[in-house]
PAVEX-377784 format. One line per field, with one value per atom (N, C-alpha, C, CB): residue in one letter; atom name; x, y, z. Coordinates in pm, 1 decimal. Glycine has a CB too. Example, Ala and Ser with C-alpha at 12.3 -4.5 7.8 and 13.67 -1.06 7.14 Angstrom:
2
r	A/A/A/A/S/S/S/S
a	N/CA/C/CB/N/CA/C/CB
east	1319.0/1230.0/1320.0/1130.8/1285.0/1367.0/1290.0/1408.4
north	-569.0/-450.0/-330.0/-447.3/-225.0/-106.0/3.0/-59.8
up	780.0/780.0/780.0/904.6/708.0/714.0/787.0/572.5
This chain:
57
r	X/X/X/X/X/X/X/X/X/X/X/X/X/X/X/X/X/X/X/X/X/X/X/X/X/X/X/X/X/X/X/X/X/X/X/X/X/X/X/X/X/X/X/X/X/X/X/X/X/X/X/X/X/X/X/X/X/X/X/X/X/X/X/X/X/X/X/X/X/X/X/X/X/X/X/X/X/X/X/X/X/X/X/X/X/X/X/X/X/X/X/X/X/X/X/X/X/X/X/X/X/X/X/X/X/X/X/X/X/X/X/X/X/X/X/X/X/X/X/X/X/X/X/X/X/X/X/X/X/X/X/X/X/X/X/X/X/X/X/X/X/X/X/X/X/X/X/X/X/X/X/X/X/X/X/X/X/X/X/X/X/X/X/X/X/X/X/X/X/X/X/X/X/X/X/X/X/X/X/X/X/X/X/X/X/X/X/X/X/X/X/X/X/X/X/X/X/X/X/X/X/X/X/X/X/X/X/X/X/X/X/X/X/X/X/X/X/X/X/X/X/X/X/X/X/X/X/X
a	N/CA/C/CB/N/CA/C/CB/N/CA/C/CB/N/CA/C/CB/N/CA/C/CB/N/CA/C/CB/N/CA/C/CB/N/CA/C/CB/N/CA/C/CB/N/CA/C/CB/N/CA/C/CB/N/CA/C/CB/N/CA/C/CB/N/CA/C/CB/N/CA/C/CB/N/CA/C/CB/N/CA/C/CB/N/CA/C/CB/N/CA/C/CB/N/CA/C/CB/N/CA/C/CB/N/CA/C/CB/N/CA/C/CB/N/CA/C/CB/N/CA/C/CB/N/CA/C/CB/N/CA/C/CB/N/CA/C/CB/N/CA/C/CB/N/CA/C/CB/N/CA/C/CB/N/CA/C/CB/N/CA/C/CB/N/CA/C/CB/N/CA/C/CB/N/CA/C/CB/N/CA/C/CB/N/CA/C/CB/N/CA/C/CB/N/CA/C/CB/N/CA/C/CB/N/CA/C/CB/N/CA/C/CB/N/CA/C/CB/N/CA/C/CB/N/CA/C/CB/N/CA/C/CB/N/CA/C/CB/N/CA/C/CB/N/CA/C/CB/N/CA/C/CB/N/CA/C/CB/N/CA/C/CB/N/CA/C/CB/N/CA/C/CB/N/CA/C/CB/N/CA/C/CB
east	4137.7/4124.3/3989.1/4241.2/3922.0/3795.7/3807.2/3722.7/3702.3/3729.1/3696.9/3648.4/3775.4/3773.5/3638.8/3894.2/3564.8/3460.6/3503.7/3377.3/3335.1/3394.7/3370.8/3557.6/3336.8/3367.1/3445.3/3413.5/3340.4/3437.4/3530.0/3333.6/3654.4/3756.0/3763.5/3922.6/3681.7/3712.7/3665.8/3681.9/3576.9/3561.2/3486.4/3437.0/3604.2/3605.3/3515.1/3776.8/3438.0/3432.3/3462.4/3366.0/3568.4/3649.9/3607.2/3799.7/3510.0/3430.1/3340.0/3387.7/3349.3/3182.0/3160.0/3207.9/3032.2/3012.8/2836.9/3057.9/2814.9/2702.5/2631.8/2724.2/2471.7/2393.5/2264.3/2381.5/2243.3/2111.3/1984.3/2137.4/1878.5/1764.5/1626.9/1723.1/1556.5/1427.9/1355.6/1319.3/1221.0/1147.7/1089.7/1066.0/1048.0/984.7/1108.1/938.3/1262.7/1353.9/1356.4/1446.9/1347.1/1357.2/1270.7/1324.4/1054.3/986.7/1020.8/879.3/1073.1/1090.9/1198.4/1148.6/1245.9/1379.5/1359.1/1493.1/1252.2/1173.6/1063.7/1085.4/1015.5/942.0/991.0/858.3/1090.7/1177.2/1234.8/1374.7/1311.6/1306.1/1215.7/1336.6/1135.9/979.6/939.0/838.3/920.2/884.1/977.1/888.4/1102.1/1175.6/1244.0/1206.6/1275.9/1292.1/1508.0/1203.4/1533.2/1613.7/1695.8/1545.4/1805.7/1877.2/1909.2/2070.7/1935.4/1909.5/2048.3/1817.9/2145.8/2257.0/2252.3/2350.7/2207.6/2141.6/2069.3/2031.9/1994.0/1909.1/1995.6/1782.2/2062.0/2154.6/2272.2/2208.1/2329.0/2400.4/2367.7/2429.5/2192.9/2180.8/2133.7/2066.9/2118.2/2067.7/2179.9/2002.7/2296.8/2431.9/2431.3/2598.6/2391.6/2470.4/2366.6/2491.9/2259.3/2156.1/2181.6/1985.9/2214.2/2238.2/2380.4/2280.5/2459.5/2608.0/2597.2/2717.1/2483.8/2468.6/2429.1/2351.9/2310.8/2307.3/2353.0/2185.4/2426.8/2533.6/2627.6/2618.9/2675.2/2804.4/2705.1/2862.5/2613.5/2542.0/2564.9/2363.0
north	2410.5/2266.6/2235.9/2205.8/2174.5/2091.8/2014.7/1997.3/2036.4/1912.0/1773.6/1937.9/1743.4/1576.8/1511.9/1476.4/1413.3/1344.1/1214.2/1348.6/1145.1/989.8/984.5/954.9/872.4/851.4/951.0/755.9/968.3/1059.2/952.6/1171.8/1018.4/919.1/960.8/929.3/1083.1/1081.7/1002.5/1176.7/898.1/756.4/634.1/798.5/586.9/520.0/395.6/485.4/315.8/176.6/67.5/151.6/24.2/-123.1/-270.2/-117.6/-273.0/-355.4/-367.5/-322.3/-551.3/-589.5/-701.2/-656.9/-747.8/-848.7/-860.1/-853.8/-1033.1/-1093.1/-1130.6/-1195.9/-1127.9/-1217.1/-1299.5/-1179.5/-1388.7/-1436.2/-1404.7/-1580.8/-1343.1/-1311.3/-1439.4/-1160.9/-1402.5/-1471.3/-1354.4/-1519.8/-1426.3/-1365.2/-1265.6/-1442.6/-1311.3/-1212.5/-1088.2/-1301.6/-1093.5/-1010.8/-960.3/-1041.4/-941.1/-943.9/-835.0/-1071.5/-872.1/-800.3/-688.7/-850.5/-692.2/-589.5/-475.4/-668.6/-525.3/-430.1/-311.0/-551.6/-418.6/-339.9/-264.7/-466.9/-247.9/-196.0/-73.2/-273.3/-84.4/72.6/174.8/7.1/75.0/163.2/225.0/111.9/174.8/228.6/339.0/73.7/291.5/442.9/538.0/426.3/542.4/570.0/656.1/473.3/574.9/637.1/608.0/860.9/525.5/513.3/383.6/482.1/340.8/226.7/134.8/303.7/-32.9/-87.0/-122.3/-191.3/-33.6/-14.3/65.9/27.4/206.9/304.4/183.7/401.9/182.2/110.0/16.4/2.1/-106.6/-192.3/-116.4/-286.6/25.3/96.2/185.5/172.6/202.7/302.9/205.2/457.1/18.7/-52.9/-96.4/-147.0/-91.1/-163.2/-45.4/-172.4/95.7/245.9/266.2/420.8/179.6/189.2/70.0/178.3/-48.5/-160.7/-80.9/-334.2/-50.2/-14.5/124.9/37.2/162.5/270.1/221.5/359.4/144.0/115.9/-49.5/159.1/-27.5/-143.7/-66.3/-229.0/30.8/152.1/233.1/308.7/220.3/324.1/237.2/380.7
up	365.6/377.4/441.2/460.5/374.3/482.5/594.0/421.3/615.4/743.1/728.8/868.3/846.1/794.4/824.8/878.6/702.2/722.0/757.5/617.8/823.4/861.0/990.7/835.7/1059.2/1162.0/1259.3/1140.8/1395.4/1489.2/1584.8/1600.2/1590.0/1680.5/1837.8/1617.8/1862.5/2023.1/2073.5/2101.8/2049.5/2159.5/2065.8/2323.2/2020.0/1897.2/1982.2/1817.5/1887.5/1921.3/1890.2/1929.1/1960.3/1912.2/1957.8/1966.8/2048.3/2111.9/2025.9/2232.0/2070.6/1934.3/2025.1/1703.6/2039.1/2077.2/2015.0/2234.5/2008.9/1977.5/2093.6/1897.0/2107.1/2140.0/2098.3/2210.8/2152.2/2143.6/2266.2/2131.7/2135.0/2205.6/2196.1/2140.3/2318.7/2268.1/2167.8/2410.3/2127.6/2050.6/2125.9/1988.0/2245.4/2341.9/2365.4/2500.9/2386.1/2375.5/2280.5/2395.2/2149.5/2014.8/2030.5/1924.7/2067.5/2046.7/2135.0/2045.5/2238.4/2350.5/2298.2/2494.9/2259.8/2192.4/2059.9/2121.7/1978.1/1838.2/1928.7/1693.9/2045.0/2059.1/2143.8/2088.6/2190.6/2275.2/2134.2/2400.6/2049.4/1916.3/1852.9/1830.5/1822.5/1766.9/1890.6/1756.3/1991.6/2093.8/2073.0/2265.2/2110.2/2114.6/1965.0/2171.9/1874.7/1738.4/1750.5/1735.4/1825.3/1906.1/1787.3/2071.3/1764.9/1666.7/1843.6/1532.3/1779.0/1882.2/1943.7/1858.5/1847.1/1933.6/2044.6/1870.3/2070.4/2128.4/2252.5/2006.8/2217.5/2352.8/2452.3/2293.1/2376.1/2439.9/2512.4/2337.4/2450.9/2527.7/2695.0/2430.1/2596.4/2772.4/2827.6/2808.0/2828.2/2899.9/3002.1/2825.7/2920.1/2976.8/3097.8/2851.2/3071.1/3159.5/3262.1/3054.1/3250.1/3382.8/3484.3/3333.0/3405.1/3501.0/3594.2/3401.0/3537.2/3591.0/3710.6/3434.1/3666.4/3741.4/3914.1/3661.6/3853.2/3962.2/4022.4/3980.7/4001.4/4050.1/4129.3/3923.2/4061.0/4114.9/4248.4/3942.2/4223.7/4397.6/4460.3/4440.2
């Protein structure tokens, strides 16, 4: 039997949410991707895990 393709389920994501950026946010964001090589889901995630970090020290 193969293995199963698709989406991995050990830490599924069921959370969605929208925002609004400025343009100046917009450019800031295309520009950590482009350094980076990074999707701007990726970025908004390790942005959320640095604020929290240091919130939690």
């Amino acid at each position: 039997m193969s293995p199963q393709k698709g989406r991995p389920t050990n830490n599924p994501k069921t959370g969605r949410f929208e925002i609004r950026t400025s343009e100046d946010e917009q450019k800031m964001l295309e520009y950590c991707c482009k350094v980076t090589g990074k999707k701007r889901t990726d970025i908004v995630r390790e942005g959320i895990k640095m604020v929290y970090e240091t919130l939690k020290n």
